[in-house]
C-alpha positions in Angstrom: 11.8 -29.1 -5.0 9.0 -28.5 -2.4 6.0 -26.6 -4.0 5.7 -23.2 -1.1 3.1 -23.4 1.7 1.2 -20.3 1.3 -1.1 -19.2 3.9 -4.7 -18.1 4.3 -5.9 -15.7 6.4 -9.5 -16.9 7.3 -12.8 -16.1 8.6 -15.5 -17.8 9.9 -19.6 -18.1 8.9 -22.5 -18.6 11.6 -23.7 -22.1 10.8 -27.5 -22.5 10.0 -27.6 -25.9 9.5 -30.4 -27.5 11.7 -28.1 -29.7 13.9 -25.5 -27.2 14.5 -27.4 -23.6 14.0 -25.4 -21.1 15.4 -21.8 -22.7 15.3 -19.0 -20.9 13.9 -17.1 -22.5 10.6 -13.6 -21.2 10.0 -13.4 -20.7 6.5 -12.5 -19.4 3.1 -13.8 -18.7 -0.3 -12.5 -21.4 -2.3 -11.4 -19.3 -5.2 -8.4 -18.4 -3.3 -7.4 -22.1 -2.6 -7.6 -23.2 -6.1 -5.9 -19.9 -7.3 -3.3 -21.0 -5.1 -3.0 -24.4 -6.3 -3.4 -23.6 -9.5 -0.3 -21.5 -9.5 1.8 -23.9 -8.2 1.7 -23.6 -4.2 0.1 -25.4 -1.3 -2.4 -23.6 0.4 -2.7 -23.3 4.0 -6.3 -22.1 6.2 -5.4 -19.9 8.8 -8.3 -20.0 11.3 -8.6 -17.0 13.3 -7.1 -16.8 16.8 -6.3 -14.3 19.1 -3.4 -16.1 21.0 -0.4 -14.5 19.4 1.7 -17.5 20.1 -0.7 -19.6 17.9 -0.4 -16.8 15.1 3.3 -17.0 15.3 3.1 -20.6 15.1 0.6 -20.8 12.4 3.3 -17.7 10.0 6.5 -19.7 10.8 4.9 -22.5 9.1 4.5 -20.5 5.6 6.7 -19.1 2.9 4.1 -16.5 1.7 0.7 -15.1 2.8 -2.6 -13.9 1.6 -4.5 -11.3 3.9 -7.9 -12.5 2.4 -11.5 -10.5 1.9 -13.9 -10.1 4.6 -14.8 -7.9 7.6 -14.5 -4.1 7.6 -11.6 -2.8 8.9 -12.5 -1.3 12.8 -12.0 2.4 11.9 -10.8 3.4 15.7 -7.1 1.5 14.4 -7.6 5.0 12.2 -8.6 6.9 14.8 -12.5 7.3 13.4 -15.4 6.8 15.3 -18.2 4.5 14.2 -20.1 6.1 11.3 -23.6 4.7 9.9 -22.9 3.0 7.2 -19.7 1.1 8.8 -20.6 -2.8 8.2 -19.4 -5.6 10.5 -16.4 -5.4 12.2 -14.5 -7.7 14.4 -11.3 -6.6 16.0 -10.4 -10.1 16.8 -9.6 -10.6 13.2 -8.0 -7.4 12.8 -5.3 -8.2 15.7 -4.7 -11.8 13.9 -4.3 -10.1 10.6 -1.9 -6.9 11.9 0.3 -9.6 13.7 0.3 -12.0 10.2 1.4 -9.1 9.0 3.5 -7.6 11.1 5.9 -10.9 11.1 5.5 -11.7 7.6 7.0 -8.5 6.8 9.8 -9.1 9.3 10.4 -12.0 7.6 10.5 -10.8 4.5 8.0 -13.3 3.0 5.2 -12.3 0.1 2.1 -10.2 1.0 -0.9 -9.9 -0.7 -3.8 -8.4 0.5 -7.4 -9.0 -1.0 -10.0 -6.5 -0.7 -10.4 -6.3 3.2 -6.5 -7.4 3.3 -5.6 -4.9 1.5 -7.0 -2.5 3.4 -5.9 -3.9 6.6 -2.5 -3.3 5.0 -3.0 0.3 4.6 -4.6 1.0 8.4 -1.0 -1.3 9.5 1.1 1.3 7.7 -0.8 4.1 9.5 -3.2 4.6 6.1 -7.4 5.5 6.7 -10.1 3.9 4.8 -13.3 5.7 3.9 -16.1 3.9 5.9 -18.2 4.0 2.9 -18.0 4.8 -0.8 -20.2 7.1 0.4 -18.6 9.5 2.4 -16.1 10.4 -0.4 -17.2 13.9 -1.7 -16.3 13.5 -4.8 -18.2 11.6 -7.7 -17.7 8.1 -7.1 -19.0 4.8 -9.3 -20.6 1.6 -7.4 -18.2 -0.4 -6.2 -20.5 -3.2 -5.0 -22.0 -4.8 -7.6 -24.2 -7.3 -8.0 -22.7 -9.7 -10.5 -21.3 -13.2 -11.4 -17.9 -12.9 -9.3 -15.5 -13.4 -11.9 -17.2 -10.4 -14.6 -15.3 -7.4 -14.5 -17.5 -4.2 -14.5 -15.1 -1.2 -14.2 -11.9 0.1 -15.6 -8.3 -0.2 -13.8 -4.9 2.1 -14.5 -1.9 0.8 -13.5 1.3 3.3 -13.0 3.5 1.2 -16.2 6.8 1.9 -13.6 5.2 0.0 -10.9 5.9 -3.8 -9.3 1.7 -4.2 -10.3 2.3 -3.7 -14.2 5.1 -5.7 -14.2 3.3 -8.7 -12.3 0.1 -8.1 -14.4 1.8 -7.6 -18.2 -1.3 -4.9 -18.6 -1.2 -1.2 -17.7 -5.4 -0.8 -18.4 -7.9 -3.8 -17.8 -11.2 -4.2 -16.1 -11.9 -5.6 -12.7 -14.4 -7.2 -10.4 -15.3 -5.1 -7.5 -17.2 -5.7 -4.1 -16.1 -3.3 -1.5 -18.1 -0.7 0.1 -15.1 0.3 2.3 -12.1 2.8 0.1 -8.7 3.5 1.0 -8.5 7.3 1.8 -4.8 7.8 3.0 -1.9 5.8 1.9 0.3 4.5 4.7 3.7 5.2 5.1 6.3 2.8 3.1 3.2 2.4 0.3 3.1 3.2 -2.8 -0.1 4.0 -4.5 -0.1 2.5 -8.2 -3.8 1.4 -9.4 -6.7 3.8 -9.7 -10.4 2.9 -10.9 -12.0 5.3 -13.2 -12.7 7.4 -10.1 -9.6 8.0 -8.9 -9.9 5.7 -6.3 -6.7 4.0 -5.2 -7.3 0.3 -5.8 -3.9 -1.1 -5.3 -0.9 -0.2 -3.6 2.5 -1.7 -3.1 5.7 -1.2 -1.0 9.6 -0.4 -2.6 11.0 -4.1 -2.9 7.6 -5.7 -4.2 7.2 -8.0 -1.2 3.5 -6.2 0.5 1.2 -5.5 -2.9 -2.6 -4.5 -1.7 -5.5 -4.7 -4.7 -9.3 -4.0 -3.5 -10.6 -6.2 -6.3 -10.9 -9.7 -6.0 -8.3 -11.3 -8.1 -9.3 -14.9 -7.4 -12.3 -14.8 -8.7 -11.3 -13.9 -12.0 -8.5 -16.4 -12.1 -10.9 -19.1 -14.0 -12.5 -16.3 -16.5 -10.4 -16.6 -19.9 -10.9 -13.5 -20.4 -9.1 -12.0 -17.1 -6.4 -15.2 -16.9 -3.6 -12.7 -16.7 -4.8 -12.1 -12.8 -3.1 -15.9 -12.5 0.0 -14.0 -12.7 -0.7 -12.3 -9.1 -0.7 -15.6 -7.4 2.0 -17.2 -9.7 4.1 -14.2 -8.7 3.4 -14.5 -4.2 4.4 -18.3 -4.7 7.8 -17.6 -6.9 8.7 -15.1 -4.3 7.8 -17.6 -1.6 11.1 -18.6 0.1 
Protein backbone atom coordinates (compact mmCIF):
# COMPACT_ATOMS: atom_id res chain seq x y z
CA UNK A 1 0.00 0.00 0.00
CA UNK A 2 0.95 3.61 -0.85
CA UNK A 3 2.59 5.31 2.27
CA UNK A 4 0.04 8.86 2.66
CA UNK A 5 1.15 12.21 1.13
CA UNK A 6 1.03 14.55 3.99
CA UNK A 7 1.24 18.16 3.42
CA UNK A 8 3.25 21.05 4.68
CA UNK A 9 2.20 24.25 5.14
CA UNK A 10 5.22 26.57 4.50
CA UNK A 11 6.86 29.75 4.90
CA UNK A 12 9.52 31.46 3.41
CA UNK A 13 13.06 33.26 4.84
CA UNK A 14 14.71 36.51 3.30
CA UNK A 15 17.89 35.11 1.72
CA UNK A 16 21.19 36.76 2.84
CA UNK A 17 23.38 35.00 0.90
CA UNK A 18 25.73 37.39 -1.16
CA UNK A 19 24.53 36.35 -4.69
CA UNK A 20 20.96 36.31 -3.96
CA UNK A 21 20.45 38.77 -0.72
CA UNK A 22 17.12 39.57 -0.42
CA UNK A 23 15.39 36.56 -2.27
CA UNK A 24 12.59 34.80 -0.70
CA UNK A 25 13.12 30.75 0.10
CA UNK A 26 9.93 28.81 0.65
CA UNK A 27 10.63 26.67 3.28
CA UNK A 28 10.22 24.53 6.40
CA UNK A 29 11.93 23.40 9.49
CA UNK A 30 13.14 20.13 8.74
CA UNK A 31 12.03 18.57 12.02
CA UNK A 32 8.61 18.31 10.64
CA UNK A 33 9.77 16.44 7.38
CA UNK A 34 11.67 13.84 9.16
CA UNK A 35 8.87 13.54 11.79
CA UNK A 36 6.86 12.90 8.93
CA UNK A 37 8.97 10.32 7.39
CA UNK A 38 9.76 8.88 10.28
CA UNK A 39 6.22 7.95 11.06
CA UNK A 40 5.59 6.36 7.99
CA UNK A 41 4.24 9.16 5.42
CA UNK A 42 5.56 11.25 2.55
CA UNK A 43 5.87 14.69 3.17
CA UNK A 44 4.77 17.32 0.90
CA UNK A 45 6.12 21.46 1.03
CA UNK A 46 3.44 23.58 0.48
CA UNK A 47 4.90 26.94 -0.67
CA UNK A 48 2.70 29.78 0.07
CA UNK A 49 0.36 31.17 -2.59
CA UNK A 50 -2.42 33.28 -2.64
CA UNK A 51 -4.16 31.99 -5.86
CA UNK A 52 -6.88 29.81 -4.35
CA UNK A 53 -6.93 27.63 -7.35
CA UNK A 54 -3.25 26.74 -6.68
CA UNK A 55 -4.19 26.01 -2.93
CA UNK A 56 -6.96 23.76 -4.05
CA UNK A 57 -4.69 22.10 -6.24
CA UNK A 58 -1.79 21.79 -3.99
CA UNK A 59 -4.86 20.01 -0.86
CA UNK A 60 -6.33 17.66 -3.40
CA UNK A 61 -3.00 16.25 -3.78
CA UNK A 62 -2.71 15.16 0.09
CA UNK A 63 -4.36 12.67 2.43
CA UNK A 64 -3.52 14.78 5.63
CA UNK A 65 -2.04 18.21 6.57
CA UNK A 66 0.11 19.96 8.94
CA UNK A 67 -0.62 23.83 9.60
CA UNK A 68 3.10 24.34 10.55
CA UNK A 69 4.78 27.19 13.08
CA UNK A 70 5.58 30.61 12.04
CA UNK A 71 4.02 34.13 11.60
CA UNK A 72 1.60 35.62 14.19
CA UNK A 73 -1.73 35.32 13.50
CA UNK A 74 -3.12 39.05 11.99
CA UNK A 75 -5.39 39.87 15.01
CA UNK A 76 -8.10 42.01 12.75
CA UNK A 77 -9.34 37.98 11.60
CA UNK A 78 -10.30 38.49 15.56
CA UNK A 79 -11.42 41.70 15.30
CA UNK A 80 -8.29 43.31 17.42
CA UNK A 81 -6.41 46.10 16.45
CA UNK A 82 -2.58 46.01 16.23
CA UNK A 83 -1.19 46.07 19.77
CA UNK A 84 2.72 46.71 20.56
CA UNK A 85 4.02 43.75 21.15
CA UNK A 86 2.21 41.96 17.99
CA UNK A 87 5.29 40.34 16.02
CA UNK A 88 5.26 39.88 12.19
CA UNK A 89 2.30 39.12 10.47
CA UNK A 90 1.52 38.38 6.89
CA UNK A 91 -2.05 37.90 5.88
CA UNK A 92 -0.98 36.23 2.74
CA UNK A 93 -0.13 33.28 4.73
CA UNK A 94 -3.05 33.46 6.85
CA UNK A 95 -5.62 33.31 3.63
CA UNK A 96 -3.43 30.14 2.27
CA UNK A 97 -3.62 28.54 5.63
CA UNK A 98 -7.62 29.37 6.43
CA UNK A 99 -8.40 27.92 2.85
CA UNK A 100 -5.90 24.62 3.66
CA UNK A 101 -7.96 24.48 6.19
CA UNK A 102 -11.16 25.21 5.24
CA UNK A 103 -11.03 22.25 2.57
CA UNK A 104 -9.22 19.88 4.49
CA UNK A 105 -11.88 19.88 6.86
CA UNK A 106 -14.47 19.49 4.12
CA UNK A 107 -12.74 16.75 3.15
CA UNK A 108 -12.46 15.20 6.16
CA UNK A 109 -8.67 14.70 6.05
CA UNK A 110 -6.27 14.96 9.32
CA UNK A 111 -5.37 18.37 10.84
CA UNK A 112 -2.72 19.29 12.94
CA UNK A 113 -1.78 22.47 13.74
CA UNK A 114 1.78 23.42 15.20
CA UNK A 115 2.18 26.41 17.25
CA UNK A 116 1.15 29.30 14.78
CA UNK A 117 -1.19 26.37 13.08
CA UNK A 118 -2.72 25.87 15.89
CA UNK A 119 -3.66 29.04 16.49
CA UNK A 120 -4.70 29.77 12.99
CA UNK A 121 -7.11 26.91 13.75
CA UNK A 122 -8.68 28.66 16.65
CA UNK A 123 -9.05 32.42 14.86
CA UNK A 124 -10.81 29.87 11.71
CA UNK A 125 -13.25 28.58 14.22
CA UNK A 126 -14.05 32.18 15.37
CA UNK A 127 -11.46 31.70 18.61
CA UNK A 128 -8.96 35.01 19.72
CA UNK A 129 -5.43 34.78 20.58
CA UNK A 130 -3.72 36.94 23.12
CA UNK A 131 -1.28 39.17 21.10
CA UNK A 132 1.29 38.59 23.71
CA UNK A 133 1.82 36.44 26.82
CA UNK A 134 1.83 39.61 28.10
CA UNK A 135 -1.41 41.03 27.94
CA UNK A 136 -2.96 38.03 29.97
CA UNK A 137 -3.72 39.52 33.48
CA UNK A 138 -3.10 36.75 35.18
CA UNK A 139 0.27 35.27 36.32
CA UNK A 140 1.70 33.65 33.42
CA UNK A 141 5.26 31.62 32.97
CA UNK A 142 7.67 32.32 29.81
CA UNK A 143 6.73 30.70 27.11
CA UNK A 144 9.66 31.65 24.85
CA UNK A 145 12.49 30.08 25.96
CA UNK A 146 15.73 30.15 25.01
CA UNK A 147 16.70 26.47 24.75
CA UNK A 148 17.96 23.45 22.68
CA UNK A 149 14.55 22.84 20.70
CA UNK A 150 13.85 19.42 21.63
CA UNK A 151 14.27 20.08 25.90
CA UNK A 152 11.06 20.35 27.49
CA UNK A 153 10.95 23.16 30.16
CA UNK A 154 7.28 23.26 31.46
CA UNK A 155 4.57 20.96 32.58
CA UNK A 156 1.47 19.82 30.29
CA UNK A 157 -2.15 18.35 31.57
CA UNK A 158 -4.05 16.51 29.39
CA UNK A 159 -8.02 16.05 29.98
CA UNK A 160 -7.53 11.69 30.28
CA UNK A 161 -11.22 11.55 28.21
CA UNK A 162 -9.74 13.48 25.39
CA UNK A 163 -8.60 12.32 21.56
CA UNK A 164 -4.95 14.12 22.88
CA UNK A 165 -4.38 11.47 25.78
CA UNK A 166 -5.44 8.84 23.82
CA UNK A 167 -2.89 9.75 20.86
CA UNK A 168 -0.20 10.64 23.46
CA UNK A 169 -0.49 7.39 26.07
CA UNK A 170 0.38 10.26 28.88
CA UNK A 171 -2.07 12.53 30.75
CA UNK A 172 1.07 14.75 32.43
CA UNK A 173 4.50 15.41 30.57
CA UNK A 174 6.70 18.30 29.88
CA UNK A 175 6.95 20.32 26.68
CA UNK A 176 9.02 22.60 24.51
CA UNK A 177 7.56 25.92 24.10
CA UNK A 178 8.26 28.98 21.75
CA UNK A 179 5.25 31.11 21.39
CA UNK A 180 4.75 34.59 22.46
CA UNK A 181 1.25 34.58 20.97
CA UNK A 182 -1.77 32.44 23.55
CA UNK A 183 -5.03 31.22 22.60
CA UNK A 184 -7.62 33.34 24.61
CA UNK A 185 -11.04 32.09 23.29
CA UNK A 186 -11.77 28.67 22.04
CA UNK A 187 -13.53 28.57 18.69
CA UNK A 188 -16.67 27.00 18.13
CA UNK A 189 -16.62 23.11 17.25
CA UNK A 190 -13.17 22.99 19.64
CA UNK A 191 -12.57 21.36 22.41
CA UNK A 192 -10.09 22.66 24.82
CA UNK A 193 -8.07 19.57 26.40
CA UNK A 194 -4.26 20.63 27.32
CA UNK A 195 -3.29 23.33 29.83
CA UNK A 196 0.40 24.38 30.91
CA UNK A 197 0.90 24.97 34.44
CA UNK A 198 -0.72 28.36 33.89
CA UNK A 199 -3.78 27.45 32.79
CA UNK A 200 -3.08 28.26 29.48
CA UNK A 201 -4.81 26.28 26.85
CA UNK A 202 -2.10 24.61 24.88
CA UNK A 203 -4.01 22.22 22.81
CA UNK A 204 -7.36 21.84 21.53
CA UNK A 205 -9.23 19.43 19.45
CA UNK A 206 -12.57 19.01 17.55
CA UNK A 207 -15.50 15.93 18.36
CA UNK A 208 -14.40 13.17 15.76
CA UNK A 209 -10.45 13.72 16.27
CA UNK A 210 -9.75 14.85 12.79
CA UNK A 211 -8.57 19.04 13.65
CA UNK A 212 -6.13 18.53 16.98
CA UNK A 213 -4.23 22.14 17.65
CA UNK A 214 -0.95 21.88 20.26
CA UNK A 215 1.09 25.33 20.73
CA UNK A 216 4.24 23.31 21.52
CA UNK A 217 6.37 22.07 18.95
CA UNK A 218 6.03 18.42 18.82
CA UNK A 219 8.63 17.81 16.04
CA UNK A 220 11.23 18.90 17.72
CA UNK A 221 10.99 16.61 20.38
CA UNK A 222 10.38 13.69 18.14
CA UNK A 223 14.27 12.63 18.19
CA UNK A 224 14.74 13.27 22.15
CA UNK A 225 14.38 9.71 23.80
CA UNK A 226 13.19 11.10 26.43
CA UNK A 227 9.87 12.78 24.72
CA UNK A 228 9.58 9.84 21.85
CA UNK A 229 6.02 9.36 22.74
CA UNK A 230 5.28 12.86 20.73
CA UNK A 231 6.08 10.27 17.55
CA UNK A 232 2.78 9.16 18.30
CA UNK A 233 1.11 12.65 17.11
CA UNK A 234 2.48 12.24 13.62
CA UNK A 235 2.12 8.39 13.56
CA UNK A 236 -1.54 9.08 14.42
CA UNK A 237 -2.27 12.28 11.29
CA UNK A 238 -0.61 9.59 8.79
CA UNK A 239 -2.87 6.40 10.06
CA UNK A 240 -5.90 8.72 9.71
CA UNK A 241 -4.64 9.89 6.34
CA UNK A 242 -7.09 8.40 3.72
Amino acid sequence: MDKPIIGISGSVIIDHDKAFYGSNRSYVNENYVEAVIKNGGVPFIMPVSDNDEVIEAQLAHVQGLILSGGHDVDPTLYNEKPQPALGDIWPKRDHFDELLLKLAEKRGIPVLGICRGAQLINVAHGGSCFQDQSYRDQETQEHVQDIVASQPTHGMRVDKDSKLAAILGKTTFDVNTFHHQILKEIGTGLKPCAYANDGICEGFENASGTVIGVQWHPEMMCSNPDTAFMNNLFRYVIEQAK
